[in-house]
C-alpha positions in Angstrom: -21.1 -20.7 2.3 -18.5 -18.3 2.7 -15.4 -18.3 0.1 -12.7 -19.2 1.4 -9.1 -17.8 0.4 -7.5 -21.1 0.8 -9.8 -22.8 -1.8 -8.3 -21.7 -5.0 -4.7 -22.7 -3.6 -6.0 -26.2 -2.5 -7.8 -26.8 -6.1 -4.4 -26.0 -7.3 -2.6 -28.4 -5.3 -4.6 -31.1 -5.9 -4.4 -31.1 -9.8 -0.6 -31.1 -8.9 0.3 -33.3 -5.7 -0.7 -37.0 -5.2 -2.0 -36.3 -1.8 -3.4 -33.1 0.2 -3.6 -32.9 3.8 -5.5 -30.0 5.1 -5.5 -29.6 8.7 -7.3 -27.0 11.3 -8.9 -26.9 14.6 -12.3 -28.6 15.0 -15.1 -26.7 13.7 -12.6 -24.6 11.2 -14.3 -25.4 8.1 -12.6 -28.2 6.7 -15.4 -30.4 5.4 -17.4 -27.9 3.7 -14.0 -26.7 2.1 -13.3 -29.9 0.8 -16.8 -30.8 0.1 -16.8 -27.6 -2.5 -13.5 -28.4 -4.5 -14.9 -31.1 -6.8 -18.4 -32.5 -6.4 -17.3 -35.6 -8.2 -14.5 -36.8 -5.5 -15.8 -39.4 -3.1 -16.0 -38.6 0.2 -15.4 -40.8 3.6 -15.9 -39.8 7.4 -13.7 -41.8 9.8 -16.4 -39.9 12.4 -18.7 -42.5 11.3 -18.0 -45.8 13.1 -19.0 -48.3 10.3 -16.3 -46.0 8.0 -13.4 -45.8 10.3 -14.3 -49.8 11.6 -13.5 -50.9 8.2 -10.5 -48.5 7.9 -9.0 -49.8 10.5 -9.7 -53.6 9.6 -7.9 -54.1 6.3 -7.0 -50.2 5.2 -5.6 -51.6 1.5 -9.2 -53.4 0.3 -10.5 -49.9 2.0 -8.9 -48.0 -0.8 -9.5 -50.1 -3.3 -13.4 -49.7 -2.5 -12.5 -45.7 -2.0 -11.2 -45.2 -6.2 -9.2 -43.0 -7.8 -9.9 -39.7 -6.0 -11.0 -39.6 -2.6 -11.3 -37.3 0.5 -11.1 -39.0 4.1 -12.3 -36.4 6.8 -10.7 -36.8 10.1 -8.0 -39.5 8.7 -6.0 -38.9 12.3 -8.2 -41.3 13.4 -6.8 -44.1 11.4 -2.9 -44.3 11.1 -2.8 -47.4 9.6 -4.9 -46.1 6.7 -2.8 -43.0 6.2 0.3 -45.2 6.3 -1.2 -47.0 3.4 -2.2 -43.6 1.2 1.0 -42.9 1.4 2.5 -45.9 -0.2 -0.2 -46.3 -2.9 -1.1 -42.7 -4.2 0.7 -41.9 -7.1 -1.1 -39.5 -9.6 -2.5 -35.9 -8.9 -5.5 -35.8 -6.7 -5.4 -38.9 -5.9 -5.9 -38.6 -1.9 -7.7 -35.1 0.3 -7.1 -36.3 3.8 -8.3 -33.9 6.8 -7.6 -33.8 10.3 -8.7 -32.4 13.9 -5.3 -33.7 15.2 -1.7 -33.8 14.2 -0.8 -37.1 15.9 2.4 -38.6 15.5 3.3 -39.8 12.0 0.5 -38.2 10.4 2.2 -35.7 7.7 5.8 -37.4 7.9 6.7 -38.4 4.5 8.6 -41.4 2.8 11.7 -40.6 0.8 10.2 -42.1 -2.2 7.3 -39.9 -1.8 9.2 -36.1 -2.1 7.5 -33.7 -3.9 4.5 -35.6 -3.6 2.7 -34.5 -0.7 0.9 -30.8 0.1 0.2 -29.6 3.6 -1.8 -26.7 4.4 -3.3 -25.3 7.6 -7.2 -24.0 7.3 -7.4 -21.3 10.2 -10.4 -19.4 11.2 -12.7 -17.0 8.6 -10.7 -14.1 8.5 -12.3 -10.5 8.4 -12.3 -9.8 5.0 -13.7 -13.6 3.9 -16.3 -12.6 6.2 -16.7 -9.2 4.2 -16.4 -10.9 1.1 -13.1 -9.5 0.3 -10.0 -10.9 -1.4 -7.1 -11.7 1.0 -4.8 -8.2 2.2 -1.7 -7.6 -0.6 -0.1 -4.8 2.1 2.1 -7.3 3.0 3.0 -7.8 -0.1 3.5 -4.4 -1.0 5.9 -4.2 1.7 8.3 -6.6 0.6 8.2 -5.5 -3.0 7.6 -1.6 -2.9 11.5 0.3 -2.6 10.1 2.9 -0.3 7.8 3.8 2.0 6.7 6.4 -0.4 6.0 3.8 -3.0 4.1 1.9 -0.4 2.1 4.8 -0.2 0.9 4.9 -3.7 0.0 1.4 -3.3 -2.7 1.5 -0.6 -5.5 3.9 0.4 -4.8 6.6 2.4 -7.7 6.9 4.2 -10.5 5.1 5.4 -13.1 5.3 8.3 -13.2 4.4 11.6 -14.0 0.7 11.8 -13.5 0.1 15.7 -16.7 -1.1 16.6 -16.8 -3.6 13.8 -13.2 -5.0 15.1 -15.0 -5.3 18.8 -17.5 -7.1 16.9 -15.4 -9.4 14.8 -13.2 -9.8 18.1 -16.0 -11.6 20.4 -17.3 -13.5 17.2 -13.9 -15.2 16.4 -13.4 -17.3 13.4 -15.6 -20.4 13.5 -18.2 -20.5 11.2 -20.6 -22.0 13.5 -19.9 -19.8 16.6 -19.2 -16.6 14.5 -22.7 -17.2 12.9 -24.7 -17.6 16.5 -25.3 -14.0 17.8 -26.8 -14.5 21.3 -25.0 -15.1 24.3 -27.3 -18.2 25.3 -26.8 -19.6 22.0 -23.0 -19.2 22.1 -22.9 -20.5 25.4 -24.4 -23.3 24.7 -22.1 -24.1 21.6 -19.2 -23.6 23.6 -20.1 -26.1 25.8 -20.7 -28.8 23.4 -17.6 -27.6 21.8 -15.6 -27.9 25.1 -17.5 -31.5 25.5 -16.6 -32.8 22.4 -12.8 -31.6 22.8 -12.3 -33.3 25.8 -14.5 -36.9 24.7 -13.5 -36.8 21.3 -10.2 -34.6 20.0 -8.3 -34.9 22.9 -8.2 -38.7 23.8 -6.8 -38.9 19.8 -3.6 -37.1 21.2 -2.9 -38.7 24.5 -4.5 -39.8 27.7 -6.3 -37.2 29.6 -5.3 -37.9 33.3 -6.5 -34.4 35.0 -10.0 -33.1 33.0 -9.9 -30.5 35.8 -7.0 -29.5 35.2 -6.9 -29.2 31.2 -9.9 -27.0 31.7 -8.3 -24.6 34.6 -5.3 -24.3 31.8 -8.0 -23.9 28.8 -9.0 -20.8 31.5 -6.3 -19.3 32.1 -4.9 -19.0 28.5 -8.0 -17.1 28.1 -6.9 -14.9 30.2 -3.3 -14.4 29.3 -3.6 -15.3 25.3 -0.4 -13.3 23.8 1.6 -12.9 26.9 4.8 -14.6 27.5 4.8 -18.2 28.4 6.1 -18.2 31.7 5.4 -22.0 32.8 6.4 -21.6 36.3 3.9 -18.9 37.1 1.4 -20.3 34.7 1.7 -24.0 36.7 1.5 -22.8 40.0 -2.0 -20.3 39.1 -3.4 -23.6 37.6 -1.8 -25.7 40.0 -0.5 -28.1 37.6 3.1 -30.0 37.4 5.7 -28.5 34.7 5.1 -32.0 33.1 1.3 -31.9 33.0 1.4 -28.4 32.3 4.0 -28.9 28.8 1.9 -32.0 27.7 -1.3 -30.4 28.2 -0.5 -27.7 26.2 0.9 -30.1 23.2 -2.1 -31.2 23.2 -4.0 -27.8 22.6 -1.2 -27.2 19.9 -1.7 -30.3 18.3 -5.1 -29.8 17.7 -4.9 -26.3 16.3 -6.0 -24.5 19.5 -2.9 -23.2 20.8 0.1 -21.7 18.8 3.2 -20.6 20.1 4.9 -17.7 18.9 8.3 -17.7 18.9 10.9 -15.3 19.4 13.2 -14.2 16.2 16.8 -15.5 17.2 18.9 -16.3 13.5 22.2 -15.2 14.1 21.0 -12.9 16.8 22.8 -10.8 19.5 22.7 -11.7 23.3 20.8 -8.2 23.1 17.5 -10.2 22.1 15.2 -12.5 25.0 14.4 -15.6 24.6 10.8 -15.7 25.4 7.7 -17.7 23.6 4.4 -16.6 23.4 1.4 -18.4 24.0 -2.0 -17.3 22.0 -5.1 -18.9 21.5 -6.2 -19.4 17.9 -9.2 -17.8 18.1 -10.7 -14.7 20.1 -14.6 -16.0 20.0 -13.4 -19.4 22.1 -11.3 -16.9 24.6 -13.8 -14.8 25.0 -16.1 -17.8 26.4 -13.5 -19.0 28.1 -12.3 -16.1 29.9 -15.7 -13.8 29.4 -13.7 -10.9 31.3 -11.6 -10.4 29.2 -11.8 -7.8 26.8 -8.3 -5.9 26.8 -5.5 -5.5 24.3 -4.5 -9.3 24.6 -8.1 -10.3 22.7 -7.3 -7.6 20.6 -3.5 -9.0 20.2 -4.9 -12.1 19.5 -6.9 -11.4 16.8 -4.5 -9.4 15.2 -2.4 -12.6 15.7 -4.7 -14.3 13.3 -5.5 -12.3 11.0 -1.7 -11.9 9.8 -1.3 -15.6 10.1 -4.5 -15.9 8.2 -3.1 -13.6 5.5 0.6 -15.6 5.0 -1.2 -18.9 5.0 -2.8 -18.1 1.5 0.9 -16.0 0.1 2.9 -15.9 -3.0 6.1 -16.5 -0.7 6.5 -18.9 2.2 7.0 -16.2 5.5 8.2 -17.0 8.9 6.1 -15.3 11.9 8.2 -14.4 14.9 8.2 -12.1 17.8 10.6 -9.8 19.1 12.1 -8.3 22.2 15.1 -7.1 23.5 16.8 -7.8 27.1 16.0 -4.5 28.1 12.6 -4.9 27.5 11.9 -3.0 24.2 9.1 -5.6 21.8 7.7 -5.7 18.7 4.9 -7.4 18.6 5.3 -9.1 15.1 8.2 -10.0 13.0 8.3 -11.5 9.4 10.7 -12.9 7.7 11.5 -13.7 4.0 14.3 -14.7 2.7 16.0 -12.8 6.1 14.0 -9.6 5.1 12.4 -8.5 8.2 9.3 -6.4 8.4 8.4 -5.6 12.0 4.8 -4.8 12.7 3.7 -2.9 16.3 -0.5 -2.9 17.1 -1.6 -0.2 19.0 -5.1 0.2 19.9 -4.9 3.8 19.8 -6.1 6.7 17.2 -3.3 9.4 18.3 0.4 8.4 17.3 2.5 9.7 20.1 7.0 9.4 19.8 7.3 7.2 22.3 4.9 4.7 20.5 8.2 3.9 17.7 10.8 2.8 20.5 10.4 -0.7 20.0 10.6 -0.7 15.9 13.5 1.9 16.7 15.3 -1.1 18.8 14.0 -3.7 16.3 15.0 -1.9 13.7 19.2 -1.0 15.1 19.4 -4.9 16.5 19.0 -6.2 12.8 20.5 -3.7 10.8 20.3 -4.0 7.1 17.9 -7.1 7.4 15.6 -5.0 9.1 13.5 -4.1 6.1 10.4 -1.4 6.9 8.0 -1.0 10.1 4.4 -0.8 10.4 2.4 0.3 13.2 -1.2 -0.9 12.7 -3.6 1.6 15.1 -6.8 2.6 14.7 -6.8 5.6 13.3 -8.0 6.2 9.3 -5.2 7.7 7.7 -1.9 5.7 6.4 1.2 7.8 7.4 4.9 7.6 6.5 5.8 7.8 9.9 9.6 7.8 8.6 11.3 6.9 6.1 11.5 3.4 7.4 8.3 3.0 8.9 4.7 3.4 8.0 1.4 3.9 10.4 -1.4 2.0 8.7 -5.3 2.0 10.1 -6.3 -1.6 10.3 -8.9 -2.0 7.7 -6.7 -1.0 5.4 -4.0 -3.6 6.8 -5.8 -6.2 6.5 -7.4 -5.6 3.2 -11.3 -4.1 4.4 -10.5 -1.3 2.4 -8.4 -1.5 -0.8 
């Protein structure tokens, strides 16, 4: 089994918090993460009927029978149960609880239980669990170096052309499952199980599913326009879907950790900034069976998506994703913020830096003034480059930690 980055933290948590959830899209990982944390923890699926039956019957003799330390896979599946974790855990370790689905109610926390309770998201293998590598500290380094000199001296400077491996790690995605199948048949055929079991299974544990033809026409298109502005309209009329259908439809992806939507950096912003979302699927191997023709810079968007929310999910310091873009047009595809320190981050899938490639981080940068903090353009060339003494050109294996 692949190590995971998030394991260490989630060890840690547990010898500290009562109770642990650990949530992710289906297929993510979660029970062989949880199955590798302690051998000696009892372990319950609510998949299996007999388990969740008696769950939902009487959930206190349930934990009673469960002891001290137990992990409950898919615990969306009983409310009632959860309901009654939370009022009877109350020493470290005492409760793992994962879940497919955030349904309503399932991480809010009692008053009497602050302090008590950890929540962490398990996303896709990122590229460098898959080569074995710790998680990226670049992003680190840019919060905590004084210059972009000093963030030089920090990371390589050069490295080689990796393109064809990102291609690869693109169509492959995240899941262990699906990354590990390397035929098309074989992937084909996973996807549709996959698709299957979302629509039986994970959906119907959010809400009813009135228009399956629908819900997969969406599924379709997001495949298509994964990191592109949410424009619902446009997006309901192509799928010929009503605005309300449309917004519940895609709660429901978001709720079970297929969907995210990236929203755009507004804190005590100018009317100079737009107010636009956008919508990404969580991972590039499901878009690319979803939407097989598409293999343009929004896949490759995408994935770059994930891999810097795979990287914050396991930092030192709590860091808000955003995106950015001014009325006039002028984006950055990336903002993060710490402690309203800003570092903007523009992808270009491109070798050659040309001028005209820093007029968004230029814009970015003179909108937010002294909370702007540095700039990165991630491309694929192999050298890093202080572009500026504000900005930085960095190859993306060495971005994301492939090379260090």
């Amino acid at each position: 089994m692949i190590s995971r980055h998030l394991r260490p933290i989630l060890k840690d948590a547990l010898s500290r918090f009562p109770l642990v959830f650990l949530l992710g899209a289906r297929g993510a990982g979660k029970t062989q993460l949880a199955g590798s944390l302690d051998r000696k923890r009892k372990t319950l699926s609510l998949d299996h009927r007999a388990t969740l039956d008696e769950a939902l019957s009487n959930p206190h003799r349930f934990l009673v029978n469960a002891g001290q330390a137990v992990t409950i896979l898919e615990a969306q599946r009983a409310p009632g149960l959860v309901a009654a974790i939370k009022a009877r855990v109350n020493r470290p370790g005492s409760a793992l609880l994962t879940a497919s689905v955030e349904t309503g109610g399932l991480t809010d926390i009692p008053e009497d239980m602050g302090g008590s309770v950890a929540v962490f998201e398990l996303l896709g293998l990122s590229w460098a669990e898959q080569a074995e590598k710790p998680s990226s500290s670049v992003i680190e380094h840019l919060y905590e170096a004084t210059s972009t000199k000093d963030v030089l001296s920090r990371i390589p400077a050069t490295c080689r052309d990796r393109s064809s491996e990102i291609r690869r790690q693109i169509l492959a995605g995240g899941l262990p499952e699906l990354s590990a199948l390397k035929t098309p048949s074989r992937r084909r055929a996973w996807f549709e199980a996959y698709r299957q079991d979302l629509l039986e299974r994970i959906v119907p544990q959010v809400a009813n599913l009135d228009n399956p033809p629908g819900f997969n026409r969406l599924l379709a298109a997001l495949g298509r326009h994964t990191g592109c502005v949410l424009n619902a309209l446009e997006l309901g009329r192509e799928v010929s879907l009503a605005n309300t259908s449309l917004r519940r439809y895609l709660d429901i992806l978001t709720r079970t950790h297929h969907a995210f939507m990236l929203e755009p950096y507004q804190k005590n912003s100018t009317k100079r900034l737009a107010r636009t979302t956008k919508v990404y699927l969580t991972d590039t191997g499901l878009a690319g069976l979803i939407s097989p023709a598409n293999q343009d810079d929004k896949l490759v968007k995408t994935w770059a998506a994930m891999e810097i929310r795979k990287i914050l999910s396991v930092a030192p310091w709590h860091t808000y994703l955003w995106s950015f873009r001014t009325r006039t047009g002028r984006e950055v595809d990336f903002l993060l913020e710490r402690e309203y320190r800003v570092v903007g981050i523009d992808m270009l899938w491109k070798k050659e830096l040309a001028p005209g490639d820093l007029a968004g981080l230029r814009s970015c940068r003179e909108a937010l003034q002294n909370r702007f903090r540095m700039g990165v353009l991630l491309y694929r060339g192999t050298e890093t480059v202080a572009v500026d003494e504000n900005t930085l050109a960095i190859p993306f294996p060495i971005f994301f930690g492939i090379e260090n």
